[in-house]
DRENPA-179101 format. One record per atom (N, C-alpha, C, CB): residue in three letters; x, y, z; residue number from 1; atom name. Coordinates in pm, whole numbers. Glycine has a CB too. Example, Ala and Ser with C-alpha at 12.3 -4.5 7.8 and 13.67 -1.06 7.14 Angstrom:
{"ALA"; {1319; -569; 780}; 1; "N"}
{"ALA"; {1230; -450; 780}; 1; "CA"}
{"ALA"; {1320; -330; 780}; 1; "C"}
{"ALA"; {1131; -447; 905}; 1; "CB"}
{"SER"; {1285; -225; 708}; 2; "N"}
{"SER"; {1367; -106; 714}; 2; "CA"}
{"SER"; {1290; 3; 787}; 2; "C"}
{"SER"; {1408; -60; 572}; 2; "CB"}
END
This chain:
{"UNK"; {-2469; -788; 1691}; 1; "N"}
{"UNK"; {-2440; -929; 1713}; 1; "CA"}
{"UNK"; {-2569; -1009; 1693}; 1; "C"}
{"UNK"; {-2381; -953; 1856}; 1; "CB"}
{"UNK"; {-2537; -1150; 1626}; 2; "N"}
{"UNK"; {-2689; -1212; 1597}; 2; "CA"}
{"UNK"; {-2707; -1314; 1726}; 2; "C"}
{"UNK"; {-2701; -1310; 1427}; 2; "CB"}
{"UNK"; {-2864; -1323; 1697}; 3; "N"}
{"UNK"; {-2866; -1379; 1798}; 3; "CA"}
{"UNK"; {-2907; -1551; 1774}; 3; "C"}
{"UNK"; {-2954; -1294; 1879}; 3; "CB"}
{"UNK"; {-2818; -1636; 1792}; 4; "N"}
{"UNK"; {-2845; -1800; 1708}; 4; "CA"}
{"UNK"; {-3005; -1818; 1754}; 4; "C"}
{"UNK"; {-2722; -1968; 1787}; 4; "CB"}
{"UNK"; {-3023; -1839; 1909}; 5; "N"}
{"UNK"; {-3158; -1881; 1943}; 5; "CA"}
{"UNK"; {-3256; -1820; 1879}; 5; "C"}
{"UNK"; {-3186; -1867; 2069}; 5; "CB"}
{"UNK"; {-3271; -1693; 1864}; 6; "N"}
{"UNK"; {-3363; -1626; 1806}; 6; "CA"}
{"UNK"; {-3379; -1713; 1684}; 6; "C"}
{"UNK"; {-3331; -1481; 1786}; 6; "CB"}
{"UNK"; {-3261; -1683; 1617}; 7; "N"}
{"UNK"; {-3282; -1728; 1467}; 7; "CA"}
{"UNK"; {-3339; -1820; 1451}; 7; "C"}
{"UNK"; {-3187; -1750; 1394}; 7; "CB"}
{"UNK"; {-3328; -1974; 1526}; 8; "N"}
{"UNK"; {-3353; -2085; 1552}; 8; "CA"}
{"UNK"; {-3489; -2137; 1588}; 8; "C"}
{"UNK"; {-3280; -2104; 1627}; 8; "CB"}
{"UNK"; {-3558; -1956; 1686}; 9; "N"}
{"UNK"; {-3695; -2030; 1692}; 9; "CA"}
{"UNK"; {-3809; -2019; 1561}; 9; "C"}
{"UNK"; {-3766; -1970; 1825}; 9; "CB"}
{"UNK"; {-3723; -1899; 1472}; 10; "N"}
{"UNK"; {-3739; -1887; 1362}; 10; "CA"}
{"UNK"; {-3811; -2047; 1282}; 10; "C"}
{"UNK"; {-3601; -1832; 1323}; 10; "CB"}
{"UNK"; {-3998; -2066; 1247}; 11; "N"}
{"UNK"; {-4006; -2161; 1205}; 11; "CA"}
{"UNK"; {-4068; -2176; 1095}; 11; "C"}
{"UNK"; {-4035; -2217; 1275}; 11; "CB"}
{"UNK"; {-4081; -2292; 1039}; 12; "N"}
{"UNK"; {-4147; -2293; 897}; 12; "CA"}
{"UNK"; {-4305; -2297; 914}; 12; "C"}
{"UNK"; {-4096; -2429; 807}; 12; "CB"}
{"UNK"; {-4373; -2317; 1004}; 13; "N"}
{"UNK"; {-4546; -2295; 1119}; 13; "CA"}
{"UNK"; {-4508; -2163; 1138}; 13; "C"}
{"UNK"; {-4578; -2399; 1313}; 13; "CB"}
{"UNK"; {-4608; -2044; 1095}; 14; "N"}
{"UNK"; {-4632; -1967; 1134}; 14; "CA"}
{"UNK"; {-4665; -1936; 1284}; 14; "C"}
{"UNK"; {-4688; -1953; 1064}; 14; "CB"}
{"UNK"; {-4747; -1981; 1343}; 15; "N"}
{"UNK"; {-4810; -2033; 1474}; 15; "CA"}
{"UNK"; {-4647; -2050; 1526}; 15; "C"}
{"UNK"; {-4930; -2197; 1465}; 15; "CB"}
{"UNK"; {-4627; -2177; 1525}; 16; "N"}
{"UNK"; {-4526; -2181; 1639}; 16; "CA"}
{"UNK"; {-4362; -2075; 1572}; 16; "C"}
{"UNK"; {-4490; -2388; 1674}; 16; "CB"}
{"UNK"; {-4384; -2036; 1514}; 17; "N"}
{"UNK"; {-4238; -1916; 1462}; 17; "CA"}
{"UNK"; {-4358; -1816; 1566}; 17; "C"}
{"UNK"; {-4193; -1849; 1208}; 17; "CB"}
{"UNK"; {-4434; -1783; 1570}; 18; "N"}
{"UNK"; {-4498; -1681; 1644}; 18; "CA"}
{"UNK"; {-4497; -1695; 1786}; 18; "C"}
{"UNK"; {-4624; -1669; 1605}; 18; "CB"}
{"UNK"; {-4505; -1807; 1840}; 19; "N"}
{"UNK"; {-4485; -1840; 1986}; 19; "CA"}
{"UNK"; {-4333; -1843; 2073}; 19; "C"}
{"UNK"; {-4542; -1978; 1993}; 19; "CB"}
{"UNK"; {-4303; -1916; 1933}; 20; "N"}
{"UNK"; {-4100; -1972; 1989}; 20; "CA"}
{"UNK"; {-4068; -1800; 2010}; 20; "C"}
{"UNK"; {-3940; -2082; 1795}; 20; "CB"}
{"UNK"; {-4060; -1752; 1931}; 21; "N"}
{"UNK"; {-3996; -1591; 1881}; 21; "CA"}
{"UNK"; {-4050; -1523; 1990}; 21; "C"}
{"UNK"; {-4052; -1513; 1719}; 21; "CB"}
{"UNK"; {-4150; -1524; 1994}; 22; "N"}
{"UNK"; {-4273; -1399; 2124}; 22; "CA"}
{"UNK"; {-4184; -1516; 2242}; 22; "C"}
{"UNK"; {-4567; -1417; 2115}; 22; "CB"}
{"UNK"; {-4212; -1606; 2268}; 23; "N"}
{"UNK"; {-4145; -1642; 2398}; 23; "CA"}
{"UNK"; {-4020; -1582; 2432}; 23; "C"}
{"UNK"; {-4122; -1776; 2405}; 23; "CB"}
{"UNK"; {-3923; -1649; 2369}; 24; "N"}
{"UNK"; {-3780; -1619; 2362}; 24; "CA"}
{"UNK"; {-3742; -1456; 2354}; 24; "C"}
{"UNK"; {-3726; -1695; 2233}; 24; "CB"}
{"UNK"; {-3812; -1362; 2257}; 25; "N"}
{"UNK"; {-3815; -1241; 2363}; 25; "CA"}
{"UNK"; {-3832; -1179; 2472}; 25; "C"}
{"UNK"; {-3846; -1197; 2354}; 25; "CB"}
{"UNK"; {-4000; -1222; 2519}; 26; "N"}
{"UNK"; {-4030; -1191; 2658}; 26; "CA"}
{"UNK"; {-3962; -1252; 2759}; 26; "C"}
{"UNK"; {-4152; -1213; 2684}; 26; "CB"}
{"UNK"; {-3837; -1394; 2721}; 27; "N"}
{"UNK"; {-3850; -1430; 2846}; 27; "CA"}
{"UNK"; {-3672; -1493; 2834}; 27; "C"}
{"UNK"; {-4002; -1544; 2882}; 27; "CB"}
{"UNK"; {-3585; -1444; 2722}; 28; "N"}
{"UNK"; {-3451; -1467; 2723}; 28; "CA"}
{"UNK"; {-3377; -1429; 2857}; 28; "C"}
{"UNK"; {-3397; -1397; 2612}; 28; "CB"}
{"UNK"; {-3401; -1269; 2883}; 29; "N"}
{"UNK"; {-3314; -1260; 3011}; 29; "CA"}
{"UNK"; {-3363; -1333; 3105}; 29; "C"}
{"UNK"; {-3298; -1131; 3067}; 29; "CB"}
{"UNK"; {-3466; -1396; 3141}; 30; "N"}
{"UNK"; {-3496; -1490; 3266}; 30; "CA"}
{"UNK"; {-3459; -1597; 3280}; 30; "C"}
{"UNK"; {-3604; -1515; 3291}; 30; "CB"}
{"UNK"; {-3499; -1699; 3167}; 31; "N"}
{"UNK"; {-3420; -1818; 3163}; 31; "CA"}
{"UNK"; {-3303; -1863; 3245}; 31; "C"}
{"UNK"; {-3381; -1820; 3055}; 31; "CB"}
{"UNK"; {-3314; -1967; 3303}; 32; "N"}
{"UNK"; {-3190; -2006; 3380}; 32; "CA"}
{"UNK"; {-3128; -2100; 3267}; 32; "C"}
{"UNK"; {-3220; -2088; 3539}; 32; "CB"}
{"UNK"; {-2987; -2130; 3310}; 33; "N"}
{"UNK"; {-2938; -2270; 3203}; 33; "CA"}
{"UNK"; {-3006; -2364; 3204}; 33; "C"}
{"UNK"; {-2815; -2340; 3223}; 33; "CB"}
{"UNK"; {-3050; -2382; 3294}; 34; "N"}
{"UNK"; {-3112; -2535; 3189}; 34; "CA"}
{"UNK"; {-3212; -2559; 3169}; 34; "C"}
{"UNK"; {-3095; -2663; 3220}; 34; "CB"}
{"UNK"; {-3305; -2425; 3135}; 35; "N"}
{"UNK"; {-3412; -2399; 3073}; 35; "CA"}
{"UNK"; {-3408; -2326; 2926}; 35; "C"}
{"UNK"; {-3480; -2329; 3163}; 35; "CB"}
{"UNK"; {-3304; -2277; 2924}; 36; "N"}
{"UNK"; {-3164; -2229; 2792}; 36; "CA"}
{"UNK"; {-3194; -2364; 2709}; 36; "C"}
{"UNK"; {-2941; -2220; 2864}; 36; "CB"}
{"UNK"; {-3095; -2480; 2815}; 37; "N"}
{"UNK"; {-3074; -2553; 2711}; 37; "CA"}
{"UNK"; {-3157; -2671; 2697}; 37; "C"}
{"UNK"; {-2951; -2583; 2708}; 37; "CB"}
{"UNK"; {-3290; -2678; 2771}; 38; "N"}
{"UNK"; {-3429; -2758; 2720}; 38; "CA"}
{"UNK"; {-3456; -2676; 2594}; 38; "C"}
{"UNK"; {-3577; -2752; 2838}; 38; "CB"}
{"UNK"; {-3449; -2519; 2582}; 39; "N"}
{"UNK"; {-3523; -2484; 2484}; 39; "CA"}
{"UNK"; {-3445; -2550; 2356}; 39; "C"}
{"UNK"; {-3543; -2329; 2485}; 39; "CB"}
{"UNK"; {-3335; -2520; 2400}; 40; "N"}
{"UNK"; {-3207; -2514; 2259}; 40; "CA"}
{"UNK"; {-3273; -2688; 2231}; 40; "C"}
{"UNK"; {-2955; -2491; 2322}; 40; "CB"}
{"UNK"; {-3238; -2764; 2346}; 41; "N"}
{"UNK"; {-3284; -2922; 2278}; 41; "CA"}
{"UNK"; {-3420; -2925; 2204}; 41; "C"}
{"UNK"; {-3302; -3044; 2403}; 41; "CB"}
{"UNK"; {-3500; -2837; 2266}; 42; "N"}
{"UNK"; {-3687; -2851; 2212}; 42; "CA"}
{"UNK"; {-3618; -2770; 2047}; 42; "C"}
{"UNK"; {-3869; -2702; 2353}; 42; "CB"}
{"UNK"; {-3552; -2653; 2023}; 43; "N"}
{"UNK"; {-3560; -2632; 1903}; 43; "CA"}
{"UNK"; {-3480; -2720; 1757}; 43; "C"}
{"UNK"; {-3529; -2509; 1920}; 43; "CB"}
{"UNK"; {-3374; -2824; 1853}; 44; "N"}
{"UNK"; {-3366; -2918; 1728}; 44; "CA"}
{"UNK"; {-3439; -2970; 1684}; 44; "C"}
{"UNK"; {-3308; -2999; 1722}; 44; "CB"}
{"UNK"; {-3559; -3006; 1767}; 45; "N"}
{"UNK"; {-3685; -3101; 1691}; 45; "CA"}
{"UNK"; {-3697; -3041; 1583}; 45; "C"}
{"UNK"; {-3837; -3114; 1758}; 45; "CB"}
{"UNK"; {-3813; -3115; 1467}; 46; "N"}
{"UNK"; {-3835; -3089; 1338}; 46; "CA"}
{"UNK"; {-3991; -3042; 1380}; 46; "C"}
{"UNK"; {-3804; -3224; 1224}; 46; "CB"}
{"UNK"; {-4038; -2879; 1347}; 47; "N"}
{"UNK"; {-4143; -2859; 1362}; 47; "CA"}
{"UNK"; {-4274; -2928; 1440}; 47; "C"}
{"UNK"; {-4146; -2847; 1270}; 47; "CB"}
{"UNK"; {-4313; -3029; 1369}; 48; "N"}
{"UNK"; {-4411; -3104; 1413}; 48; "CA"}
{"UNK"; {-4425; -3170; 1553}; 48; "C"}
{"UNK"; {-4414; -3186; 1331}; 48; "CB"}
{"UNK"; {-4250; -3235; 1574}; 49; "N"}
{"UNK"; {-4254; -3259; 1689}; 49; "CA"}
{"UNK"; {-4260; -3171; 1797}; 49; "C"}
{"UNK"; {-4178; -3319; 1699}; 49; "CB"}
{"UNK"; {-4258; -3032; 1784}; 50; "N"}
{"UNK"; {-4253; -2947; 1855}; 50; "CA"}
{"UNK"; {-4392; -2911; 1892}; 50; "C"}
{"UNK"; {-4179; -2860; 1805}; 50; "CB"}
{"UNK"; {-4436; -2914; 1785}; 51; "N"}
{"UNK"; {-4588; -2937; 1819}; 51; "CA"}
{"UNK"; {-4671; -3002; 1882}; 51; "C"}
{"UNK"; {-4635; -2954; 1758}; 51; "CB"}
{"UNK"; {-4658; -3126; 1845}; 52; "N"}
{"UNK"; {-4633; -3293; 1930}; 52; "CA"}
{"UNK"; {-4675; -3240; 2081}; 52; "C"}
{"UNK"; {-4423; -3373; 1930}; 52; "CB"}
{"UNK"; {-4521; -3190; 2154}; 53; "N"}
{"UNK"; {-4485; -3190; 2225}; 53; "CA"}
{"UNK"; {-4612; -3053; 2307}; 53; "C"}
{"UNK"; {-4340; -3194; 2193}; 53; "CB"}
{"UNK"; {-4617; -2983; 2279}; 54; "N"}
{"UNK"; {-4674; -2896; 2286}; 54; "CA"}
{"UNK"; {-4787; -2887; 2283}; 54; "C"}
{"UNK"; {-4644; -2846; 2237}; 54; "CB"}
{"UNK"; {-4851; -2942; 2264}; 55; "N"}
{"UNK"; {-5036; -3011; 2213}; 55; "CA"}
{"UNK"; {-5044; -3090; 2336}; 55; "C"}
{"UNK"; {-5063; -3143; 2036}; 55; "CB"}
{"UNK"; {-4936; -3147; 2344}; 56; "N"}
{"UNK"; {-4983; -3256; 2435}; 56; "CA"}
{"UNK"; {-4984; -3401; 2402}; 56; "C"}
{"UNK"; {-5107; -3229; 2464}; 56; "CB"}
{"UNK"; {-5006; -3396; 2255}; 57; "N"}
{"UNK"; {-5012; -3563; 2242}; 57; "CA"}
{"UNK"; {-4885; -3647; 2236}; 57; "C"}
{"UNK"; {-5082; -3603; 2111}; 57; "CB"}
{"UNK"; {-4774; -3602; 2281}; 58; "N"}
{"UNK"; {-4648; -3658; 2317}; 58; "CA"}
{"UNK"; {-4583; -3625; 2411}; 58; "C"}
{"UNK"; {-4573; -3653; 2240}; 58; "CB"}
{"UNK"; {-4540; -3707; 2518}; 59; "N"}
{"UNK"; {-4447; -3673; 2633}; 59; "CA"}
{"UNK"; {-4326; -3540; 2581}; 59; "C"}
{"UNK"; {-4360; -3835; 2680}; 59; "CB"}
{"UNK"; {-4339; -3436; 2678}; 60; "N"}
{"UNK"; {-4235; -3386; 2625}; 60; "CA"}
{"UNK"; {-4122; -3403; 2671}; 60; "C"}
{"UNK"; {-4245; -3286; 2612}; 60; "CB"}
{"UNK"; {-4048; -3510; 2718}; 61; "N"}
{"UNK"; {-3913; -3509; 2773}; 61; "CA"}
{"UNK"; {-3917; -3572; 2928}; 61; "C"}
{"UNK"; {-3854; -3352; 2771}; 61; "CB"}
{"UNK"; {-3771; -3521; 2941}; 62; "N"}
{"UNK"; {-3731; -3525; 3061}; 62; "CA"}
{"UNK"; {-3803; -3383; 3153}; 62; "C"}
{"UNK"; {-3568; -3533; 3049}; 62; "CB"}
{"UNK"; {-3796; -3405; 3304}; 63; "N"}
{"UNK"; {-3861; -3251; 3372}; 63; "CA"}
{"UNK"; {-3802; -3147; 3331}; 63; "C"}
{"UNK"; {-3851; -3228; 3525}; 63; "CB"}
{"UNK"; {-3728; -3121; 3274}; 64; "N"}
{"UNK"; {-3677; -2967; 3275}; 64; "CA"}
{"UNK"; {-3721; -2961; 3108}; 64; "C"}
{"UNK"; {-3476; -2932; 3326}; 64; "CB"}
{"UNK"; {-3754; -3043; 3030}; 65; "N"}
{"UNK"; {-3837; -3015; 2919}; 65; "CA"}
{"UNK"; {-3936; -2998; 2965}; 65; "C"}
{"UNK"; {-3848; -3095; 2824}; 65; "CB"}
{"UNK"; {-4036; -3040; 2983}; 66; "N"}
{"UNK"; {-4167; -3103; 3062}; 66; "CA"}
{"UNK"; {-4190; -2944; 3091}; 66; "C"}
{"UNK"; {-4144; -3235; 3221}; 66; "CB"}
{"UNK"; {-4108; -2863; 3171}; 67; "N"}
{"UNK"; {-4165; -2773; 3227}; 67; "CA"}
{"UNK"; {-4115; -2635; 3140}; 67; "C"}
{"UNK"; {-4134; -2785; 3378}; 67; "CB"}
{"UNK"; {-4028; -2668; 3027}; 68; "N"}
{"UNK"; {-4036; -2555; 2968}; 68; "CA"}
{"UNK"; {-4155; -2556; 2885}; 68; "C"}
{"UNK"; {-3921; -2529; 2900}; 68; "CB"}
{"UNK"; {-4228; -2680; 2812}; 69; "N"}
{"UNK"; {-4361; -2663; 2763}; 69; "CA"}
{"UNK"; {-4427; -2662; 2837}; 69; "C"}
{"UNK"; {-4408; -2731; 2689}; 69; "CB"}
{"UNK"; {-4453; -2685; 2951}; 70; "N"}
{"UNK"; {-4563; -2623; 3073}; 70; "CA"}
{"UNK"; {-4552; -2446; 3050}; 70; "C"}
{"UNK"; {-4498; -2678; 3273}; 70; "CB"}
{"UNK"; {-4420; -2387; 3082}; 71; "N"}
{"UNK"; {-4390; -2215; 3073}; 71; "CA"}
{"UNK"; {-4418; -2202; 2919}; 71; "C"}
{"UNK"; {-4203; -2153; 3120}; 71; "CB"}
{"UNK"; {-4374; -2215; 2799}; 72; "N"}
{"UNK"; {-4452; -2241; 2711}; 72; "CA"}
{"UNK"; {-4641; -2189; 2642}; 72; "C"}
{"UNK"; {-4431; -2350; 2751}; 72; "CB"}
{"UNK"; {-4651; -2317; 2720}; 73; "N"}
{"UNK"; {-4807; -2295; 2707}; 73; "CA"}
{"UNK"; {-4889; -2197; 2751}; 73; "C"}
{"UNK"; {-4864; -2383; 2756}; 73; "CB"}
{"UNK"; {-4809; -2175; 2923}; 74; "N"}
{"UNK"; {-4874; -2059; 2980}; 74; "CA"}
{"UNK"; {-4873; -1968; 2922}; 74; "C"}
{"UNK"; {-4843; -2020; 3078}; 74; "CB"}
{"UNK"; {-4746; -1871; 2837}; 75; "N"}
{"UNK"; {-4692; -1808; 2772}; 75; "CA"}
{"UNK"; {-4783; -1810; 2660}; 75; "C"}
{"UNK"; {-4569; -1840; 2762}; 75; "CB"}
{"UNK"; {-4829; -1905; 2590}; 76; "N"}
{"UNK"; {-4942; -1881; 2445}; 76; "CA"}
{"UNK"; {-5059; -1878; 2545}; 76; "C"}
{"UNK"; {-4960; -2035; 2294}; 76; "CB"}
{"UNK"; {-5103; -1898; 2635}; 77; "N"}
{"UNK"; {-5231; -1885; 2701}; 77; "CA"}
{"UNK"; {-5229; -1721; 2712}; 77; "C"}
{"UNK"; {-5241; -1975; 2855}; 77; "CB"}
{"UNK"; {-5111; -1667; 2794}; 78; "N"}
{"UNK"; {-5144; -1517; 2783}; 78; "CA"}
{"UNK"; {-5129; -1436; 2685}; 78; "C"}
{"UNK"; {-5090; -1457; 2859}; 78; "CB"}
{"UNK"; {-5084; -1469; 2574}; 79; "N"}
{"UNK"; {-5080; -1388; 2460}; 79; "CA"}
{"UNK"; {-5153; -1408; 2381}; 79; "C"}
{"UNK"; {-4987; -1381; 2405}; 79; "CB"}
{"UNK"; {-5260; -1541; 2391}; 80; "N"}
{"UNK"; {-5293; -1621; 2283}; 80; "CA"}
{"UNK"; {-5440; -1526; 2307}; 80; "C"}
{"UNK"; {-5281; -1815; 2294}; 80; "CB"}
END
């Protein structure tokens, strides 16, 4: 069975296809819903904004975005 999210964090940035993907493995079974579906909203963005968001130089959202790029970051801090 495929898996959509996976596929999805699948990106055209090496870098962040390397982060989305390494996240979303280490941390699919944990996720609660509506950290599910911040991600699912963070992966419609178009690359850059994801980046944006992620860098820092753009608000990322509402709190339950907010804090999936907070888990996120931590997440490239320890792997990074």
């Amino acid at each position: 069975m495929s898996d959509p999210i996976a596929w999805r964090c699948r990106r055209g940035l090496l870098e962040l296809d390397l982060l989305l993907s390494g996240f979303w493995a280490a941390h699919r079974a944990t996720l609660e819903p509506d950290e599910r579906a911040a991600l699912e909203r963070l992966l419609a963005l178009p690359d850059m904004e994801i980046v944006d968001r992620i860098e820092g130089r753009v608000p990322a959202g509402d709190a339950t975005l907010a804090a999936l790029v907070e888990r996120l970051n931590n997440f490239r801090d320890t792997v990074g």
